[in-house]
Steps between C-alpha positions, in 0.01 A plus 500: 500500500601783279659713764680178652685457191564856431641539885745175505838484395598366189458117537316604806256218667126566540302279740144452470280287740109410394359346783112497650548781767652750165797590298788625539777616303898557606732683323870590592558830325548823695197508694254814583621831614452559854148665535210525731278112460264785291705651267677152342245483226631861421877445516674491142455212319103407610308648228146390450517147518524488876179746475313233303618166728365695800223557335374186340639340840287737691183399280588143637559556816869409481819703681781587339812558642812656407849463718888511464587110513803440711817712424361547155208462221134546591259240612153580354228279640082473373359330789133324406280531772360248732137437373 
């Protein structure tokens, strides 16, 4: 949620859906810089936070992902899994 606010505009709208299959969170500020699926959680601006979602995600056996959302913003998504 942190990183959503930092990254949208000023007045900027963040989405976020809670809903059985996961979360996920929308914002509509400039997006991630164009980088191999691998190297997102290195690009500027993902410090260790990312590192410690994955991680306590992973633990649960939860996905995370990380994508550009439409033109802009970044769509980041915890998906619970199916058991």
């Amino acid at each position: 949620m942190d990183n959503a606010i930092k990254a949208s505009c000023r007045n900027g709208e963040i989405l976020m859906n809670i809903h059985e299959k996961g979360i996920e969170l929308i914002d509509y500020g400039c997006g991630l810089k164009k980088t191999s699926a691998d190297q997102k959680e290195y690009a500027e601006g993902f410090g260790f936070g990312l590192h410690i979602v994955r991680e306590i995600a992973s633990a649960h056996g939860w996905i995370v992902k990380i994508e550009n959302h439409d033109s802009r913003g970044v769509r980041a998504q915890i998906l619970f899994n199916e058991s």
